[in-house]
C-alpha positions, 0 to 999 in steps of 0.5 A: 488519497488526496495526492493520487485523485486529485488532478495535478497542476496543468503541464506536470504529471503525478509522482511516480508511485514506485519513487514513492516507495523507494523513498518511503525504504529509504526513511525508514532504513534511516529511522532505523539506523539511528534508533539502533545508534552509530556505535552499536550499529556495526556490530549489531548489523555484522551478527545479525546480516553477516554471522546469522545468515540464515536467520537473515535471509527468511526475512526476505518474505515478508520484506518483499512483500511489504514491499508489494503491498505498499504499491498496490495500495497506491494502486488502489488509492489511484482508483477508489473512493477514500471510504471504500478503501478503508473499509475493504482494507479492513479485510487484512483482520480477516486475512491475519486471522486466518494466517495467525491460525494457519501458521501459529495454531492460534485458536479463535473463541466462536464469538471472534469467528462472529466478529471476523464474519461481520466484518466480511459482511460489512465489506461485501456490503459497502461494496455492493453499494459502491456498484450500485451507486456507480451504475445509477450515477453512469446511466442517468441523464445530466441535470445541469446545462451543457459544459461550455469548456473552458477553466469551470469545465476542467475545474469540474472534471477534476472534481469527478476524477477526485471522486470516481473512476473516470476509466470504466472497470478502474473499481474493480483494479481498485478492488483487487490492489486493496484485496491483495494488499490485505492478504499480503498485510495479513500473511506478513505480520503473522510471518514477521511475528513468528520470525521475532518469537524465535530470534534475539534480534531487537524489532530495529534489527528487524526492520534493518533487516527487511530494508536490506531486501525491500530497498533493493527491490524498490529500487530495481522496480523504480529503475525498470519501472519508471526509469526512462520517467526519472532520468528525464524529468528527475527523481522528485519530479511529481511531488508537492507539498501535499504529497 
């Protein structure tokens, strides 16, 4: 959160958040890969991509979507407080829920229906509050002298962007990103669960498997996205410690 509300240093730009979700493919391909192990790897990938095809490409679904959630929720990250996230993200129990009965046929006692009722509740409610706390903060009067430029005055304004919006409407951006990214959470595990109850690939297989399909994606969305951005000032360009 800190890395996409807090204001980069003066004369550098933020990282691009499609290079950031190449990069996280990327280790994760990598993570991947070695706990499978450099001998057991090319057999292991040539049955599971090349032989069982078929098995292979169904987990195009939930590799792309993954894919897309992780960049709505550097969306949502750029234009929401870091409590109002938390919670509204907290909607994908809800959305797995409903898909793990959906595609599962999975039944749910009355008190867990309750449960998934309250937390819909919560969400509705923190967000109403978020509304009315930005209204009031948007229409009353400033309390303290007028700025007079300077260092303290865009010390001040950095903090303000750390912690609200400073375009009217972002919240709502912020609001839909976190929302999509829930279902999309919650629609993909349901969906990747069923995939490993009838496979005999092992869970690394798996995630090999979704690199295979969300790598490429990242990479294409980099290149049309920010390419222009990356040949001139580098891949890492944006990126800290921090980040």
């Amino acid at each position: 959160r800190p890395s996409r509300a807090v204001p980069p240093p003066p004369g550098t730009e933020r990282y691009k958040v499609s290079v950031a979700v190449l990069l996280a493919e990327v280790l994760k391909l990598a993570i991947c890969l070695l706990a499978i192990g450099p001998r057991a790897a090319p057999s292991e990938l040539h049955v599971h991509l090349v032989q069982r095809w078929r098995d292979f490409a169904k987990v195009g679904v939930p590799a792309l979507l993954y894919t897309l959630q992780n960049s709505l929720l550097f969306v949502a990250l750029s234009h929401l407080d870091a409590a109002v996230f938390q919670v509204t993200y907290q909607l994908k129990t809800l959305f797995t829920a409903l898909f793990a009965v959906l595609l599962l046929g999975k039944r749910l006692e009355p008190v867990q229906w309750a449960s998934l009722l309250v937390l819909s509740a919560g969400v509705i409610s923190v967000q109403r509050q978020e509304s009315a706390a930005s209204t009031t903060t948007a229409g009353a009067p400033p309390t303290g002298p007028p700025s007079t430029g300077g260092a303290n005055a865009g010390a001040g304004e950095g903090a303000l962007g750390a912690a609200a919006p400073s375009v009217p409407g972002m919240d709502l951006v912020g609001v839909v990103s976190v929302s999509l990214a829930a279902a999309s959470s919650g629609f993909s595990s349901v969906y990747f669960e069923r995939l490993l109850k009838h496979s005999k690939a092992t869970l690394w297989v798996r995630n090999v498997q979704l690199g295979a399909f969300a790598l490429p994606a990242a990479l294409l969305t980099a290149c049309f996205q920010d390419g222009a951005a990356i040949r001139s000032a580098g891949l890492l360009s944006g990126f800290t410690w921090e980040a």
